[in-house]
C-alpha positions in Angstrom: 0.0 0.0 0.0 2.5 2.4 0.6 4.3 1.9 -2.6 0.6 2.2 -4.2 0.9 5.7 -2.1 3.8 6.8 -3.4 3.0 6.4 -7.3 -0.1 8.1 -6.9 1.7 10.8 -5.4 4.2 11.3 -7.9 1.7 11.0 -10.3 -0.4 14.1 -8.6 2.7 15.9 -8.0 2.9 18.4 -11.0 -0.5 19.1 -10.7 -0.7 19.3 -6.4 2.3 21.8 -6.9 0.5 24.0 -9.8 -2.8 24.2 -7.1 -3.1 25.9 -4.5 -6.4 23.5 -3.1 -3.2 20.6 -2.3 -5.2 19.7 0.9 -8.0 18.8 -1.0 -6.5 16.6 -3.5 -4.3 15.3 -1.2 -7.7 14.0 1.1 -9.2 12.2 -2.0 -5.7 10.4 -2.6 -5.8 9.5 0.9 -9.9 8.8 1.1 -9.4 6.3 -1.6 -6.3 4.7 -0.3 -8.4 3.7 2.6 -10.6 2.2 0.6 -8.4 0.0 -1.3 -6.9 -0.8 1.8 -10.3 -1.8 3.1 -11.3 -3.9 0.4 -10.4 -8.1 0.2 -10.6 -10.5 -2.7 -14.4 -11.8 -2.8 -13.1 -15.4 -2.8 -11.2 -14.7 0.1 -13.8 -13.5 2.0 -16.4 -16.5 0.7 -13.8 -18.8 2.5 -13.7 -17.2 5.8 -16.3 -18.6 8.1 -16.0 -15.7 10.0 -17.3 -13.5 7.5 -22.0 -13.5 8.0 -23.8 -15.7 5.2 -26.0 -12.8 4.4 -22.7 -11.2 3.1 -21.8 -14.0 1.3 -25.2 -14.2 -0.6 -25.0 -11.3 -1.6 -21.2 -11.0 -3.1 -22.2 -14.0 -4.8 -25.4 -12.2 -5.9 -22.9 -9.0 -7.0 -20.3 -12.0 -8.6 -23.7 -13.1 -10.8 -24.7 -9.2 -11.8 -21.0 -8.7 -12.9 -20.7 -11.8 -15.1 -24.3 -10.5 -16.7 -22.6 -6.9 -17.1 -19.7 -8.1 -19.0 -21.5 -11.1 -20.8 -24.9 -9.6 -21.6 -24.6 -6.0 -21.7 -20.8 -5.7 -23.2 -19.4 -3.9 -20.1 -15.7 -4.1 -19.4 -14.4 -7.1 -17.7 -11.4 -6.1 -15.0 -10.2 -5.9 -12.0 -13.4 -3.9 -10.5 -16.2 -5.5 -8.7 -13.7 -8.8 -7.3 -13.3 -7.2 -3.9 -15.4 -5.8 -1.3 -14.8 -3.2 1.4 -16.6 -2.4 4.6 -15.9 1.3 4.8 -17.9 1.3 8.5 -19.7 4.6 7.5 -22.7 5.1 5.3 -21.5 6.9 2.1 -18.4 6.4 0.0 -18.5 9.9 -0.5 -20.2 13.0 0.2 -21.0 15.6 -3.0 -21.0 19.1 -3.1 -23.1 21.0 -5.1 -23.9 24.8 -5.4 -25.7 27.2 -7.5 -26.9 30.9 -7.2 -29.7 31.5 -5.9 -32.0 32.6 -8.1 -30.7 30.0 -10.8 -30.3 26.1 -11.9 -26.6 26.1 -13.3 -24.4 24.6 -11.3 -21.1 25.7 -10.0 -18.3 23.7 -11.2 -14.9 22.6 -10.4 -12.0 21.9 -12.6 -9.7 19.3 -12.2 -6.7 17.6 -13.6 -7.4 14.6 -16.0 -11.0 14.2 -15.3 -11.7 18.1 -16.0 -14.8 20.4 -15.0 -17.4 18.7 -13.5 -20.6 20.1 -11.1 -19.9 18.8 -8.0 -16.7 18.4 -5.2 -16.3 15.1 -3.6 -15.1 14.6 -0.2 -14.5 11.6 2.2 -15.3 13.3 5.0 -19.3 14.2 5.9 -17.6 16.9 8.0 -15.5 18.7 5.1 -18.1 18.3 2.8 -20.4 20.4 5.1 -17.9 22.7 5.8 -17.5 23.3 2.5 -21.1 24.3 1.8 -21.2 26.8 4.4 -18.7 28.5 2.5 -20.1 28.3 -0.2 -23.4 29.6 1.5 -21.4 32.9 2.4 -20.3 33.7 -0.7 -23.6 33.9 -1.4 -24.2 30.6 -3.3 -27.0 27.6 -2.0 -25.1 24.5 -1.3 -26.5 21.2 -0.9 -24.6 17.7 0.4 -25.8 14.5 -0.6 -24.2 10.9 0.2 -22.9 8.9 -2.7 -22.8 5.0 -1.9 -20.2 4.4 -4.7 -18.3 6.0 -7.0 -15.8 5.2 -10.8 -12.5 5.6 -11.0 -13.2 5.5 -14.7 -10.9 2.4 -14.9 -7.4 4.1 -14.5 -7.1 2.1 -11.3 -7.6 -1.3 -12.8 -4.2 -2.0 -12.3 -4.1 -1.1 -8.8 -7.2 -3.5 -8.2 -10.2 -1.4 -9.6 -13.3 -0.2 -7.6 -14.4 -2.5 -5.3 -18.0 -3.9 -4.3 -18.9 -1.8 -1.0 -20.8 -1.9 2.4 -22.7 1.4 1.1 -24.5 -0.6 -1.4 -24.1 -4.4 -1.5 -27.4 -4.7 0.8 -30.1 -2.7 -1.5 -32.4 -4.9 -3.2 -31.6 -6.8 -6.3 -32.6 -4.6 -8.7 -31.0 -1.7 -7.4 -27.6 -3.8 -6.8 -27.6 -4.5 -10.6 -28.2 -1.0 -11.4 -25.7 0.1 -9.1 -23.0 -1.9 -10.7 -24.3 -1.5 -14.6 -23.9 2.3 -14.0 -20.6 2.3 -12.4 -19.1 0.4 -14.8 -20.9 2.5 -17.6 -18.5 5.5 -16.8 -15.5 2.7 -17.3 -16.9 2.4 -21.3 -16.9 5.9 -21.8 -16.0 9.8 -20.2 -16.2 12.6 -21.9 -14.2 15.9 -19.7 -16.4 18.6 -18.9 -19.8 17.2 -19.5 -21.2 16.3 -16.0 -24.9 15.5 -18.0 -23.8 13.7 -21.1 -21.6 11.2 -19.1 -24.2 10.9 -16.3 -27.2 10.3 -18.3 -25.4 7.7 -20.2 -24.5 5.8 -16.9 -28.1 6.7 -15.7 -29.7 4.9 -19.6 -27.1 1.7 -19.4 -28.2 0.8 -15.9 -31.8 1.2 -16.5 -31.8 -1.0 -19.8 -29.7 -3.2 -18.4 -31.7 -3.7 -15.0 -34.8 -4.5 -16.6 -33.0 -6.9 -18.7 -31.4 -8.5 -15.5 -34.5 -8.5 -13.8 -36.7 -9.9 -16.7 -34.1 -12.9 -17.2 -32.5 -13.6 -13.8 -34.9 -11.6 -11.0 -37.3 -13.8 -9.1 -40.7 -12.5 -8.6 -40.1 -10.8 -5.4 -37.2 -8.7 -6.8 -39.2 -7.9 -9.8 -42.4 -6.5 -7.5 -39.7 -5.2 -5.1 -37.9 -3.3 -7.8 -41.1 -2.2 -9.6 -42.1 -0.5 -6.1 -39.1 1.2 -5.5 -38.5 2.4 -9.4 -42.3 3.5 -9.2 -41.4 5.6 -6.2 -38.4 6.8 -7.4 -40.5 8.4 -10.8 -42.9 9.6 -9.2 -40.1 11.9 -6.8 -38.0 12.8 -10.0 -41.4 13.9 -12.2 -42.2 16.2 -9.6 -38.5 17.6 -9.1 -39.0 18.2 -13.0 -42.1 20.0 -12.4 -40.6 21.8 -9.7 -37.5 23.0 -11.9 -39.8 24.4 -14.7 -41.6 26.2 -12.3 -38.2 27.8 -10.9 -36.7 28.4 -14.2 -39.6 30.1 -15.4 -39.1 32.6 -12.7 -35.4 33.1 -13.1 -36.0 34.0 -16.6 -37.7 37.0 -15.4 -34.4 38.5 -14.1 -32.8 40.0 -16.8 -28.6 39.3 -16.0 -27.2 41.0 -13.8 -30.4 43.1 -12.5 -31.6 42.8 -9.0 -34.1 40.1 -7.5 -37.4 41.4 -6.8 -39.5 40.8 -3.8 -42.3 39.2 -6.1 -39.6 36.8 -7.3 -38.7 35.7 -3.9 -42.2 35.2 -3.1 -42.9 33.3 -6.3 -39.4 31.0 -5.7 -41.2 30.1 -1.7 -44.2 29.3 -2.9 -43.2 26.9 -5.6 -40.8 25.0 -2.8 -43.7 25.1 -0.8 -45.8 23.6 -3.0 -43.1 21.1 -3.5 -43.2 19.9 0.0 -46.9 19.6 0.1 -47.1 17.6 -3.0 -44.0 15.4 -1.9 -46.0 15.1 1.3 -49.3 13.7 -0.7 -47.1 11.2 -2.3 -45.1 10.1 1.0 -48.7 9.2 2.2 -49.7 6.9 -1.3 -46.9 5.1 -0.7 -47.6 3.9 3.0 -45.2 6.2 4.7 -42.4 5.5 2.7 -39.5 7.9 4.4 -36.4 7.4 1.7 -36.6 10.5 0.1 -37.7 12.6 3.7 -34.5 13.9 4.1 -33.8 14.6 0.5 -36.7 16.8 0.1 -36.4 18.6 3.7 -33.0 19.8 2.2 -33.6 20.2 -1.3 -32.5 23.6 -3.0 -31.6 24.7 -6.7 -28.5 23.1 -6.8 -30.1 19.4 -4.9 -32.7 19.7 -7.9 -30.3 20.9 -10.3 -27.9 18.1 -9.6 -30.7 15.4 -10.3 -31.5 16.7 -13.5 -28.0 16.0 -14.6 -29.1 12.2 -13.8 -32.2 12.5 -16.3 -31.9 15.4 -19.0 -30.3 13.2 -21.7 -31.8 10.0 -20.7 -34.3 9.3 -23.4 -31.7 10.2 -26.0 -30.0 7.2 -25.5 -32.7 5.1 -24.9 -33.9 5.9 -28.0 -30.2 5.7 -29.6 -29.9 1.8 -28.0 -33.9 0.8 -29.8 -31.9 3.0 -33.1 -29.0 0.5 -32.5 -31.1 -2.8 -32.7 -30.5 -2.8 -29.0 -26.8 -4.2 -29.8 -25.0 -2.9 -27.0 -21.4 -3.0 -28.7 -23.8 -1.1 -31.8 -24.8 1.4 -29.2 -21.4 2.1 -27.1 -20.0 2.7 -30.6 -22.8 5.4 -31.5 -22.6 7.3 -28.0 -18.4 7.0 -28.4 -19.2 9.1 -32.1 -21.5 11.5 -30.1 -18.3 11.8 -27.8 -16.5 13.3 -30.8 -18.8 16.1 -31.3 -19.0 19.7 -29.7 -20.8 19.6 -26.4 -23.6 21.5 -27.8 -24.1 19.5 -31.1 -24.3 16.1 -29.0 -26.9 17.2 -26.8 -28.8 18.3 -30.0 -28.8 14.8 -31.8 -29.7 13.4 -28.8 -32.6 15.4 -28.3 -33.4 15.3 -31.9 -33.1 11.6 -31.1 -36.2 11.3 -28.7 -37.9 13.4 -30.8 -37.8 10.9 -33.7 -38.2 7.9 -31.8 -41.2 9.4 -30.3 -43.0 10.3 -33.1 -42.1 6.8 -35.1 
């Protein structure tokens, strides 16, 4: 490990010495060390008797969902998904996001190799909090949200990849396959500075490929279980889209750089509060369901902002993978040729996309 230490430092070295945020690189070198530190070989750990059956189930539930990634859906077969870590907290990592406050565009936060993306990731709940409150006065609204795993994009392969993780390997089938399908979407393919594009592409691999998994491998219980739980989860994001067309409609208003009026701040608390209230009508249809209470007590432009990032493109690809045959090699080559284009000319096929698959 500490050789491991040491080449990642000398790797971050030109760029920690060019920068004057060294502590903060120097936490996520150190954050993800642990990690790798944490994690054991999955065989290893179906051999110990020490080690609680449950567990075992369910690595050799992950060990099933991985050989389906990298048979079925033509997802890269490597060193990521063979261990497992108990990180003994309840995140992997805690997100920062920002925006202003009268507005949906995120802040964002340039980095070496991976380059601007819009959020800040830290390993410590603490930091991550810290940072938002100074975000918060400078003016900004800040919102931190848990992450139960996260890519290395497949650079650290060699060093022995991302590994399965406490944060996750309990949710329920469906979500496990998703969770892994995604993660090892962003090792097919990342395009620098395009936070929605690579996220939505994630988002549109996992879904396709869950419903695949399901259809073929899930019993009946993790098919209701997951059809609960997915039904939930669109009925939250449909009303955080309704929400963030009612907000952008009254930032619009505000010409750039003129002042916020007292009708728009009353217009902005009356749509959050009609947020709440419809949240709470849904919380109540689905028998008290609480996963999304504390997401929605918290929620600000930049909490709803970050979703979107999760959705916008979404049925571009969807429609791109039915336009492919749904051939998955077919499709990853497509969404590589959109990776090609200008930012802004991507988005538009993939838009134009939905449109066309739509109306066919």
């Amino acid at each position: 490990m500490r050789t491991l230490r040491n080449v990642l430092l000398l790797t971050l070295i030109p760029w920690l010495a060019s920068c004057a945020d060294t502590g903060y690189y120097l936490q996520s070198i150190g954050g993800h060390l642990q990690m790798m530190k944490a994690a054991r070989p999955i065989a290893q750990l179906l051999a110990d008797e020490r080690v609680a059956p449950t567990l075992k189930q369910r690595l050799l539930l992950a060990q099933r969902i991985r050989a389906f990634a990298v048979t079925d859906l033509q997802l890269p077969d490597n060193a990521s998904y063979q261990r497992y870590a108990d990180l003994q907290r309840r995140s992997a990592v805690w997100n920062v996001v920002a925006t202003p406050e009268f507005s949906l565009t995120l802040k964002t936060w340039c980095f070496p190799v991976a380059g601007c993306v819009s959020y800040r990731g830290y390993f410590n709940e603490a930091e991550a909090r810290a940072e938002a409150l100074a975000l918060e006065r400078d003016g900004l609204e800040a919102s931190v949200y848990g992450v139960p795993a996260y890519s290395t994009l497949g650079w650290l392969n060699w060093a022995g990849g991302d590994p399965l993780l406490n944060t996750f390997i309990h949710y329920p089938e469906g979500e496990l396959a998703r969770m892994i399908f995604h993660e090892l979407a962003h090792q097919v393919l990342y395009v620098k500075d395009d936070t929605v594009f690579n996220e939505s592409f994630a988002t549109a691999v996992e879904r396709l490929g869950g419903q695949r998994w399901l259809a073929l491998h899930g019993s009946a219980m993790a098919r209701k279980e997951y059809a609960e739980f997915d039904a939930r989860r669109r009925q939250i994001r449909a009303l955080s889209r309704v929400t963030r067309t009612r907000l952008a409609d009254i930032y619009k208003i505000n010409k750039p750089l003129a002042p916020v009026t007292a009708g728009q701040v009353a217009m902005k608390k009356e749509v959050m509060k009609d947020f709440h209230d419809d949240y709470a009508r849904l919380r109540t249809s689905w028998g008290g369901y609480a996963g999304y209470d504390a997401w929605v007590a918290g929620a600000t432009n930049a909490a709803l902002a970050a979703w979107a990032a999760y959705d916008e493109l979404v049925p571009g690809f969807e429609a791109l993978f039915e336009r492919q045959g749904r051939d998955w090699q077919r499709f990853y080559d497509a969404v590589r040729q959109l990776a090609q284009m200008p930012k802004a000319q991507r988005t538009r096929v993939l838009q134009q996309t939905t449109t066309e698959h739509l109306s066919g």
